[in-house]
C-alpha positions in Angstrom: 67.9 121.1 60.2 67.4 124.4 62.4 65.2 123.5 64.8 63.1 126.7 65.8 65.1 129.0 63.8 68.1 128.9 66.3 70.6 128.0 63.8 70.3 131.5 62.0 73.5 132.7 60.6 75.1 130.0 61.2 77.6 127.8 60.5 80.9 129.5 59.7 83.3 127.6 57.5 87.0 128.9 57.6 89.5 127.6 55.7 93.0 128.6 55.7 95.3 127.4 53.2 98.7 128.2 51.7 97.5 127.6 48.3 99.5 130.0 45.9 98.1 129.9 42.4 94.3 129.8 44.2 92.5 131.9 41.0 89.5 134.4 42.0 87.3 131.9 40.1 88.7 128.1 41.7 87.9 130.2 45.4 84.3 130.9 44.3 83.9 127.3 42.9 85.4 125.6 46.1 83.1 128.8 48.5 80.1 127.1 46.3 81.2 123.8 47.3 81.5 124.1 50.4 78.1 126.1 51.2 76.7 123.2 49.0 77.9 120.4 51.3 77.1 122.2 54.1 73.6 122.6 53.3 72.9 119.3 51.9 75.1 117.3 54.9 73.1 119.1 57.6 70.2 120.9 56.4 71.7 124.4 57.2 69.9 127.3 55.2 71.7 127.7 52.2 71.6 131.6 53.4 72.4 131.5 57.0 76.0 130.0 56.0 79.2 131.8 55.9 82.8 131.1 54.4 85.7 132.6 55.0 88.8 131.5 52.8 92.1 132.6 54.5 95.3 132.3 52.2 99.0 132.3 53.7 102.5 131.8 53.2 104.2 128.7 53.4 106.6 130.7 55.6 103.6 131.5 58.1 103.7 127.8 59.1 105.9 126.4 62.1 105.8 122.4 63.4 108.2 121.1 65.5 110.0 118.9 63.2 110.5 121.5 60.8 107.8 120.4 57.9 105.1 122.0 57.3 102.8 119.7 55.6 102.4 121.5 52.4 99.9 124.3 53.3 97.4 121.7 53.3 94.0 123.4 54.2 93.2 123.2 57.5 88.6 123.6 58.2 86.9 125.2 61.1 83.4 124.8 61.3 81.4 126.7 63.8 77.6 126.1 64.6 75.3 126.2 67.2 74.9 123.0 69.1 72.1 120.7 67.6 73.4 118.1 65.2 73.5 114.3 65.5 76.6 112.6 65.2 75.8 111.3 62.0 74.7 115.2 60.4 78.6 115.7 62.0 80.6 112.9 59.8 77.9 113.4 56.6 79.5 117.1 57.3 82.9 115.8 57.6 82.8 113.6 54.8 81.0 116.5 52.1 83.6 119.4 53.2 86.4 116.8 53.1 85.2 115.7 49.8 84.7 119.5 48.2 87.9 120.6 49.6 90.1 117.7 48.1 88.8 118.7 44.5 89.4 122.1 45.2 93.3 121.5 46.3 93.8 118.5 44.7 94.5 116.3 47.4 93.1 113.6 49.5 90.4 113.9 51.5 92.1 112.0 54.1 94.8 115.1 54.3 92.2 117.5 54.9 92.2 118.7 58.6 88.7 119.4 60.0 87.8 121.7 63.5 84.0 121.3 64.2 82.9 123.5 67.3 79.2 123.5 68.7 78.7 126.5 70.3 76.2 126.8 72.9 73.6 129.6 72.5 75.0 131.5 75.2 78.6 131.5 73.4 77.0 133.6 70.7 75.7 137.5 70.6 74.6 139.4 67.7 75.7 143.0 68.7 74.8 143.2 72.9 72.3 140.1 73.1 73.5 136.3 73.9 71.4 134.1 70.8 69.8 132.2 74.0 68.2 136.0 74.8 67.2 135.8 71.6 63.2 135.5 70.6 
């Protein structure tokens, strides 16, 4: 849930993939997705979330060892600090879930970032969210 508002605009979902043949339509259907299971997992208003889909090249992607694990889509979540542990794996497990259709993979091979940001890690233009009334 947003407690007292203070989860306005927030969270941000990126995902950046290497997905080649990603159609106009499949990256609406998995954006849909993944604003569903972000709402539904932890309450977030269905118009305070944002996603960002970020497609690149194989070629773009370096490991040590040389692989470079198939593109596979790697998820950032960003929100403002708030949720149980339990609103953070339900979270986990619905974005895992959305993005393994949408690839065709796994969910076990989807890699998952999920930052809490403090309110004073945050500013709309010039004012911190915890100046925020």
């Amino acid at each position: 849930a947003s407690p007292g508002g203070t989860h306005a605009l927030m969270p941000f979902v990126t995902v950046t993939h290497a997905k080649a043949d990603f159609t106009p339509e499949q990256k609406r259907a998995y954006a849909a997705a993944l604003l569903d299971a972000v709402h539904v997992s932890i309450g977030a208003p269905a118009a305070a979330i944002r996603v960002y889909l970020h497609q690149m090249s194989l070629d773009d992607v370096f490991m040590a060892d040389g692989k470079n694990e198939l593109g596979l889509p790697m998820v950032r979540i960003e929100m403002l600090v708030g949720r149980t542990p339990e609103a953070k794996q339900a979270l986990a497990q619905a974005v895992a879930r959305a993005t393994a259709r949408a690839f065709g993979i796994d969910p076990a091979l989807t890699r998952m970032i999920i930052l809490e940001l403090p309110l004073d890690n945050l500013a709309f233009g010039e004012t911190l969210k915890s100046q925020m009334h």
